[in-house]
LOTOR-284157 format. One record per residue (C-alpha): x, y, z; residue number from 0; residue in one letter. Coordinates in pm, 1 decimal, padded with zeros to 6 digits, always signed. Example, Ala and Ser with C-alpha at 12.3 -4.5 7.8 and 13.67 -1.06 7.14 Angstrom:
<rs>
{u +01230.0	v -00450.0	w +00780.0	zavo 0	nunu A}
{u +01367.0	v -00106.0	w +00714.0	zavo 1	nunu S}
</rs>
This chain:
<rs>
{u +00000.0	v +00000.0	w +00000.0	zavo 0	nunu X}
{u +00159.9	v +00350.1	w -00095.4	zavo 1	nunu X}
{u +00173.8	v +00573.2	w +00192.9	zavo 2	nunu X}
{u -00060.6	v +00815.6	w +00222.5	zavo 3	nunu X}
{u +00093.2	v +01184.5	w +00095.1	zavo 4	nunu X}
{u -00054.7	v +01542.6	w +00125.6	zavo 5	nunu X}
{u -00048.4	v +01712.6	w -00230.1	zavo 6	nunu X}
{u -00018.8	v +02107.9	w -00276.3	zavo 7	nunu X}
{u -00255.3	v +02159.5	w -00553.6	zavo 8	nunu X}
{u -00626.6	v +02228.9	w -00347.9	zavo 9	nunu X}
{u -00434.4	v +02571.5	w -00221.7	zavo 10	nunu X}
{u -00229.2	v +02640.6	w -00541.6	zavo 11	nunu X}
{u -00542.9	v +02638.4	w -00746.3	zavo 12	nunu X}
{u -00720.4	v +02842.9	w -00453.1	zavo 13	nunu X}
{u -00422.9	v +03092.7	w -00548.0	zavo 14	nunu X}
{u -00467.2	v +03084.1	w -00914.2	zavo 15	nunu X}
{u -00819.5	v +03129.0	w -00904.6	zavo 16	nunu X}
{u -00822.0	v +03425.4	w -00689.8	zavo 17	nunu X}
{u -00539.5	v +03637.8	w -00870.2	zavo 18	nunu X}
{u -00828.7	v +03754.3	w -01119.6	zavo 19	nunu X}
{u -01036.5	v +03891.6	w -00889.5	zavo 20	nunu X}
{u -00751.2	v +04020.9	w -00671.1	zavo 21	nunu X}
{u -00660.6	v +04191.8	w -01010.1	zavo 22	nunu X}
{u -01021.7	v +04311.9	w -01120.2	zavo 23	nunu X}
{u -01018.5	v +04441.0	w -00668.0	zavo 24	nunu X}
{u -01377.7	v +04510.4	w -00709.5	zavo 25	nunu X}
{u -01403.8	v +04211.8	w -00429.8	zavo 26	nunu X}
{u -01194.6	v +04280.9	w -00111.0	zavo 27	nunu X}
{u -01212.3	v +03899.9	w -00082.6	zavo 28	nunu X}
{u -00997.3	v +03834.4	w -00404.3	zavo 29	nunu X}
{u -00713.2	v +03985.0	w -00232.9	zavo 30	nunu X}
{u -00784.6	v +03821.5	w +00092.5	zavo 31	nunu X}
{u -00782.1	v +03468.7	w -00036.3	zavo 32	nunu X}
{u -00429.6	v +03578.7	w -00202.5	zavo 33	nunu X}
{u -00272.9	v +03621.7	w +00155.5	zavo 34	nunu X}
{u -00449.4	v +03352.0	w +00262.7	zavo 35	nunu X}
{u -00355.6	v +03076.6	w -00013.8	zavo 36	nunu X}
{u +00058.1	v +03178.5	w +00033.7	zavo 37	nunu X}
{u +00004.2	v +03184.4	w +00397.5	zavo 38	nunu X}
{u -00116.7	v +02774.8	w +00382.8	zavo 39	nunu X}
{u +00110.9	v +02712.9	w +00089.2	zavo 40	nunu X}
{u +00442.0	v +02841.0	w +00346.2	zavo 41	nunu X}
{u +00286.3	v +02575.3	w +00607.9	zavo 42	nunu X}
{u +00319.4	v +02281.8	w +00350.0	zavo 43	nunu X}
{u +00621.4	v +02389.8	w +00195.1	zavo 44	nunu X}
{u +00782.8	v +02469.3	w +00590.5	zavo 45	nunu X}
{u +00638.8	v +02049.0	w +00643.3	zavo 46	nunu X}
{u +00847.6	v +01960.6	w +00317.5	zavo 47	nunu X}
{u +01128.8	v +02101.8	w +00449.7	zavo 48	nunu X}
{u +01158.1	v +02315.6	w +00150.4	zavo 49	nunu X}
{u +01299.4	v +02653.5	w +00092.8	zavo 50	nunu X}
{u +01261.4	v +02783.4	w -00208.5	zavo 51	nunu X}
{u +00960.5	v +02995.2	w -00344.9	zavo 52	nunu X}
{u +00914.8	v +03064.4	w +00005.2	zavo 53	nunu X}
{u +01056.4	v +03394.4	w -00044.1	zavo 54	nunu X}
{u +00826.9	v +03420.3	w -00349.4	zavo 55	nunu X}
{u +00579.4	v +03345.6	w -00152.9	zavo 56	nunu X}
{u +00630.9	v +03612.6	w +00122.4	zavo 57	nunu X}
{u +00687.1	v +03851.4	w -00155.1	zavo 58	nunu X}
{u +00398.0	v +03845.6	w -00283.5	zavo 59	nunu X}
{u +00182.4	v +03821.8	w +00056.6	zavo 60	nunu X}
{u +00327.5	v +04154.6	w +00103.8	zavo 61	nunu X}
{u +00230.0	v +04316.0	w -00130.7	zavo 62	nunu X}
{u -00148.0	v +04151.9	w -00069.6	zavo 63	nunu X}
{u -00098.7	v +04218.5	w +00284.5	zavo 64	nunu X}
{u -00016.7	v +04589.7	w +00216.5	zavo 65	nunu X}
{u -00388.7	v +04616.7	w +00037.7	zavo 66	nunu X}
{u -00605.8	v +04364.8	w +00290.8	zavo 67	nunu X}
{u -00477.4	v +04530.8	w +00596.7	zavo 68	nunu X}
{u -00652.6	v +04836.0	w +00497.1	zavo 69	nunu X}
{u -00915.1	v +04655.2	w +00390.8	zavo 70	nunu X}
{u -00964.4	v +04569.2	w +00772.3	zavo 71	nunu X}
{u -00973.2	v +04910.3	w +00891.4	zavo 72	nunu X}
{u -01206.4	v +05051.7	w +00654.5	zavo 73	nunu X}
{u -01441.5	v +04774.3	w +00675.4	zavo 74	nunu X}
{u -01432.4	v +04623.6	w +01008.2	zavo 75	nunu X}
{u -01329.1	v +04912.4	w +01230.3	zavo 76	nunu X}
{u -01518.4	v +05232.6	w +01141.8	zavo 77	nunu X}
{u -01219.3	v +05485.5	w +01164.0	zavo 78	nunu X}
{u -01309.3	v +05864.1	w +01210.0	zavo 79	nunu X}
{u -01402.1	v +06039.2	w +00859.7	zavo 80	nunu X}
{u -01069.3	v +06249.4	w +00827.0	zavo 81	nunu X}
{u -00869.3	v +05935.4	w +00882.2	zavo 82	nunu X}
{u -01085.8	v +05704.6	w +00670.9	zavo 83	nunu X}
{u -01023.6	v +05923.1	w +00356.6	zavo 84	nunu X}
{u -00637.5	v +05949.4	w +00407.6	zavo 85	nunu X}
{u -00656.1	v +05531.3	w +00445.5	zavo 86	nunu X}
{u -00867.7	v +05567.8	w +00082.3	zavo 87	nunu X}
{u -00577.1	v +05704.9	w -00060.9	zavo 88	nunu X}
{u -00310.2	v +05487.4	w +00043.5	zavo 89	nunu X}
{u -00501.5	v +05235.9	w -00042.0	zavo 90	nunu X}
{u -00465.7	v +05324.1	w -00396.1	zavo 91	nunu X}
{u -00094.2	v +05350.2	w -00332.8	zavo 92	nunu X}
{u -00110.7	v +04964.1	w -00186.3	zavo 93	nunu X}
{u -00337.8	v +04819.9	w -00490.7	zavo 94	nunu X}
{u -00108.5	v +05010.3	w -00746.4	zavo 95	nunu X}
{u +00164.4	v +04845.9	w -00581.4	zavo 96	nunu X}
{u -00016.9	v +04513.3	w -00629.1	zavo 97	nunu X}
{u -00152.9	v +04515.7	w -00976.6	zavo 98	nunu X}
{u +00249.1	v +04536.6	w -01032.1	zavo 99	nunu X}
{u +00336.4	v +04249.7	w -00852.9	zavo 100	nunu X}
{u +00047.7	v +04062.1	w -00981.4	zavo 101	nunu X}
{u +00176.5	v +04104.3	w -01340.5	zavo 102	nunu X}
{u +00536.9	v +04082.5	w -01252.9	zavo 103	nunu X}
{u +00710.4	v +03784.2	w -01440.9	zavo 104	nunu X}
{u +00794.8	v +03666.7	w -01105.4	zavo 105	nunu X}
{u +00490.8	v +03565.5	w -00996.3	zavo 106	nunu X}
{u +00453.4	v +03317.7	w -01287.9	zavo 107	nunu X}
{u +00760.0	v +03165.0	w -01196.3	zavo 108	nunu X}
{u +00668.1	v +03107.4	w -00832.3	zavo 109	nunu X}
{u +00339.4	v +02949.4	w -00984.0	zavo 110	nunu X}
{u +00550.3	v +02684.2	w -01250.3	zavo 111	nunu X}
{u +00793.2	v +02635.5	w -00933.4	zavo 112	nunu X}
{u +00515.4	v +02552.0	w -00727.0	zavo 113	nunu X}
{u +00338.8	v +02325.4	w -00988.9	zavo 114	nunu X}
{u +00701.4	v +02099.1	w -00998.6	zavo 115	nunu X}
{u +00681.2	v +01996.1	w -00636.3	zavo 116	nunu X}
{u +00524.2	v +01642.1	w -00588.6	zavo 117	nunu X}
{u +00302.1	v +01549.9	w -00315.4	zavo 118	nunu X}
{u +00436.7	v +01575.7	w +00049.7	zavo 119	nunu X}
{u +00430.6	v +01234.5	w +00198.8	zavo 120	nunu X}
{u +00238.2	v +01242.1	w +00521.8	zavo 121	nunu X}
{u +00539.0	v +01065.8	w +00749.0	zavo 122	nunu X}
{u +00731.3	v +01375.2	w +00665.3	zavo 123	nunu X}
{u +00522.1	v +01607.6	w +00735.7	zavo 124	nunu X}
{u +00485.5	v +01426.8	w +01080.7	zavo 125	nunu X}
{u +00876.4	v +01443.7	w +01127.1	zavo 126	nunu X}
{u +00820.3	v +01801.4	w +01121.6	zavo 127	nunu X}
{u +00513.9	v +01901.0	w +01319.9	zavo 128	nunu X}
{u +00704.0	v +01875.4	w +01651.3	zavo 129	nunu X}
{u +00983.3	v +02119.3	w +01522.1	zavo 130	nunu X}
{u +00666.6	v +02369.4	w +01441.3	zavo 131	nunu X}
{u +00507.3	v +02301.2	w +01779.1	zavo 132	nunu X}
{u +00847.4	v +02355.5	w +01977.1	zavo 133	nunu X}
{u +00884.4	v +02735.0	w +01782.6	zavo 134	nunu X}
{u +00542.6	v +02844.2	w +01918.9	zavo 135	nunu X}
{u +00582.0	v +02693.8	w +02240.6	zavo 136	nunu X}
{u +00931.7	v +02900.4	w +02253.6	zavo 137	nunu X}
{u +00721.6	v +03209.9	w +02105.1	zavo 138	nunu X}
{u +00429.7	v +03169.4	w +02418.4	zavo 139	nunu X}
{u +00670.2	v +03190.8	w +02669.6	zavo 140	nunu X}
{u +00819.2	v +03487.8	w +02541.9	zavo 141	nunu X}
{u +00464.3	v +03673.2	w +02554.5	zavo 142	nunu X}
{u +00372.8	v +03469.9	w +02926.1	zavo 143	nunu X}
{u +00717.1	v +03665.1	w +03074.2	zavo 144	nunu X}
{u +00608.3	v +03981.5	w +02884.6	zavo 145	nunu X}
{u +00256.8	v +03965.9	w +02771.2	zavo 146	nunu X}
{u +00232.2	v +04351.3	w +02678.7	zavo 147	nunu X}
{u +00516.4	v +04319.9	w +02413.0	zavo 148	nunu X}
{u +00349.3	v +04374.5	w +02077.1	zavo 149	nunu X}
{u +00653.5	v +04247.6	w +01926.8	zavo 150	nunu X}
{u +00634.8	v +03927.5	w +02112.7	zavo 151	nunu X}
{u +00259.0	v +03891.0	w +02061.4	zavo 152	nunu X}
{u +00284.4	v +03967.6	w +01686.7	zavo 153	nunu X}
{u +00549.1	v +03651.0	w +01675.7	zavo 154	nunu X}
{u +00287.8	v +03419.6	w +01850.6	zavo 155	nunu X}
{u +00030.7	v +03515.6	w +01631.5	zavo 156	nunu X}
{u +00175.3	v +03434.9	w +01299.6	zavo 157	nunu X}
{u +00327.9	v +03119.2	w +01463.3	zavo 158	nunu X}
{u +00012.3	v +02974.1	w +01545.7	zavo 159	nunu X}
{u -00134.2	v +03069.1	w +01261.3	zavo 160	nunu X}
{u +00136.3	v +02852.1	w +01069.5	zavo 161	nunu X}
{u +00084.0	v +02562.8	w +01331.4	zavo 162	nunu X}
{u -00269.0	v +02579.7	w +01282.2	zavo 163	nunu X}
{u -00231.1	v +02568.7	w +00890.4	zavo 164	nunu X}
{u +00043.8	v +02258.9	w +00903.6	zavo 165	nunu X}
{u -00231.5	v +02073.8	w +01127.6	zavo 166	nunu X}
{u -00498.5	v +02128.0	w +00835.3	zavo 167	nunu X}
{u -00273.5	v +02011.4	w +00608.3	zavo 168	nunu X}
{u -00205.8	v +01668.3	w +00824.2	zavo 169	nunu X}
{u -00598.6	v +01675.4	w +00864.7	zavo 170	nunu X}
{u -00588.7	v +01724.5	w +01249.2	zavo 171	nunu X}
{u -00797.1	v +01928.8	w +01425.3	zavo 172	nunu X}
{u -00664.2	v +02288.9	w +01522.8	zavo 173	nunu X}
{u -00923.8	v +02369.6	w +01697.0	zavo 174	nunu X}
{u -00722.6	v +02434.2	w +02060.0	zavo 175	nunu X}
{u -00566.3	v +02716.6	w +01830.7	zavo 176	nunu X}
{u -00849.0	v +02886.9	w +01713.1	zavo 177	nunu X}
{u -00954.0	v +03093.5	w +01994.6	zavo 178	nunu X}
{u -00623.0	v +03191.3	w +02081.9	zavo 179	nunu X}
{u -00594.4	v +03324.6	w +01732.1	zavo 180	nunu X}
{u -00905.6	v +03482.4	w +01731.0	zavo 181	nunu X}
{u -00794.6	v +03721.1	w +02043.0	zavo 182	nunu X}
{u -00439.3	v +03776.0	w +01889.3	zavo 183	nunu X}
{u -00594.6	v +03887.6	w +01556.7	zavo 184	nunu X}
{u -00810.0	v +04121.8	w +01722.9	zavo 185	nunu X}
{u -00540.8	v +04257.6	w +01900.8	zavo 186	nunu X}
{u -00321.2	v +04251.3	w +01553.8	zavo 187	nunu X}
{u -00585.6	v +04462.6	w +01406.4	zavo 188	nunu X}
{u -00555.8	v +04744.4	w +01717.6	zavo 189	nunu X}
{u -00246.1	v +04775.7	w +01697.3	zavo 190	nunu X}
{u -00208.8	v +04834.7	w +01328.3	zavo 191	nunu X}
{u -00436.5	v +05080.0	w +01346.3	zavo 192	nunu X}
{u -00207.0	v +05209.5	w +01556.2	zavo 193	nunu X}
{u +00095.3	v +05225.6	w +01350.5	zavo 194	nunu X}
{u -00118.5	v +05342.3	w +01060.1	zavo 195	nunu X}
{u -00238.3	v +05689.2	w +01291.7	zavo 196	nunu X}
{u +00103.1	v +05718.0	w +01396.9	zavo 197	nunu X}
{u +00189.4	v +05711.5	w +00988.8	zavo 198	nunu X}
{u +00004.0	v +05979.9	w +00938.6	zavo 199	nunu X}
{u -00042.2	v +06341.3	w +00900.6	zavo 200	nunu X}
{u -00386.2	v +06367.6	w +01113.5	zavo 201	nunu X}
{u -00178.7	v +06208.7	w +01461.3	zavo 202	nunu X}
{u -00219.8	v +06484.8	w +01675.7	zavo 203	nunu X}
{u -00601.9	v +06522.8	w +01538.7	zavo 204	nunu X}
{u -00709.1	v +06172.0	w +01608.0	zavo 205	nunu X}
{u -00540.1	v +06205.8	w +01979.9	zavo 206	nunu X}
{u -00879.1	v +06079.8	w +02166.5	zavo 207	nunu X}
{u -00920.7	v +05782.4	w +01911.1	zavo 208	nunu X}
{u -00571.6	v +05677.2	w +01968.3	zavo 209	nunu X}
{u -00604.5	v +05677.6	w +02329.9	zavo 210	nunu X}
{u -00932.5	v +05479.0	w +02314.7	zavo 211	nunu X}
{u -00756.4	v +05226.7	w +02112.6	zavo 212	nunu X}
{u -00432.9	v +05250.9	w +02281.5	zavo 213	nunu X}
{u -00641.5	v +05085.8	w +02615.3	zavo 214	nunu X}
{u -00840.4	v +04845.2	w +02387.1	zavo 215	nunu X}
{u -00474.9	v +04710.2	w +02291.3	zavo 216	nunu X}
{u -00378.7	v +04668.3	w +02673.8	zavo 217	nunu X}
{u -00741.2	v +04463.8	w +02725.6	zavo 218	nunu X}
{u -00668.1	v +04263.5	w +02408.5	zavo 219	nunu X}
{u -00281.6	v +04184.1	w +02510.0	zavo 220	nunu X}
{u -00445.9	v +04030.4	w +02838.9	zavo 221	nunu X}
{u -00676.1	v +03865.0	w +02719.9	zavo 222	nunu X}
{u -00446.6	v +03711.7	w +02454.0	zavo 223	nunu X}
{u -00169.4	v +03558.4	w +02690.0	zavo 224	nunu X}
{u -00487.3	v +03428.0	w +02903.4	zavo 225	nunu X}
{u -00649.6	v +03271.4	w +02546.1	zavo 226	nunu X}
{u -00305.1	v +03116.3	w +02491.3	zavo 227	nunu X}
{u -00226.7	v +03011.0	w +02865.2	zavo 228	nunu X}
{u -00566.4	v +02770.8	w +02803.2	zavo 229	nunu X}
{u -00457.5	v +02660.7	w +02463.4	zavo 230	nunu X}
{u -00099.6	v +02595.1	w +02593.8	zavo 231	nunu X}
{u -00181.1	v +02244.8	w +02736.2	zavo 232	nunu X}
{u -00317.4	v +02104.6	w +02457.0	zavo 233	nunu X}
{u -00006.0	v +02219.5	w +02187.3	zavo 234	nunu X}
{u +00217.9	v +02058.1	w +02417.1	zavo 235	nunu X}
{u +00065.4	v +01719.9	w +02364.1	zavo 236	nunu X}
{u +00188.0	v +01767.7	w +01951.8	zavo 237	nunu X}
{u +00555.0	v +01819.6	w +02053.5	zavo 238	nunu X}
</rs>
């Protein structure tokens, strides 16, 4: 009986498909599956032990990223009118950036790179979890001795969102990750806000809105280290 293998096409069509309507960006969502698809295609490529395209890959999230994070804040967090127009416009900025990249002869070589790899087999990908695990452990008690360090949060985050994506690929359940996530996103999202007032021209204008959000971060960091102190137990059990 072969043995059982994990193969990378589901998310590499998932990309393909959605470069269109990143491209046409009259659907936020185009863009967001974009991040999204080289986000899980880093987790299967970090279980095969592989290196290349991953820069590719990160490369091009960047770019998405640069578009979807605004995105967020003009859809999900209702930002004061002044500030909300100056976001518009660097939004254009982002999207110019990204119709660039998305016709950039790069990105079709990433794509014919990624099309070469053959499925990962599954005992592999196994042989690696517990090296994935181990990082985020490492990363959670970083943020348990310092729990206000947005640095240190930011690095838990986007480790347990990789964990999370590596155990979807193995077909486990992540869902001791999930809620964890949930808070750190939400506290992700506050503080980028954040950096983008501090960006900007209107900083000493939005100075009440910044301090509202500025305690709404301290709640969030809390609650975060608390969400992952409960998931904690349950990662361990995967190293």
């Amino acid at each position: 009986m072969p043995e059982p293998s994990i193969p990378l096409a589901p998310w590499l069509s998932h990309l393909k498909d959605h470069i269109p309507i990143a491209r046409d960006g009259s659907d936020p969502e185009g863009v967001h599956q974009v991040r999204v698809a080289t986000r899980r295609l880093d987790a299967w490529l970090v279980l095969a032990q592989i290196d290349v395209v991953r820069d590719d890959l990160r490369w091009l999230r960047r770019r998405a990223s640069a578009v979807r994070d605004i995105d967020v804040l003009l859809l999900e967090l209702d930002p004061p009118r002044e500030f909300d127009s100056w976001l518009r416009e660097l939004h254009q900025d982002a999207r110019r950036e990204l119709l660039v990249t998305l016709d950039h002869p790069r990105l079709e070589g990433m794509i014919t790179a990624l099309e070469a790899f053959r499925p990962l087999s599954m005992s592999t990908a196994r042989m690696v979890l517990p090296k994935v695990v181990r990082q985020v452990l490492r990363r959670g008690d970083a943020v348990e001795s310092s729990h206000q360090d947005l640095q240190k949060l930011h690095r838990l985050r986007r480790g347990a969102r990789r964990l999370r994506y590596c155990l979807e690929w193995l077909g486990e359940s992540a869902k001791p990750l999930k809620s964890a996530q949930k808070v750190l996103g939400e506290a992700n999202d506050v503080a980028m806000t954040l950096r983008y007032i501090n960006q900007s021209p209107l900083r000493d204008s939005l100075a009440e809105y910044r301090k509202t959000l500025e305690h709404k971060l301290v709640e969030l960091a809390d609650r975060s280290a608390s969400a992952w102190t409960k998931s904690r137990q349950s990662i361990e059990g995967l190293a």
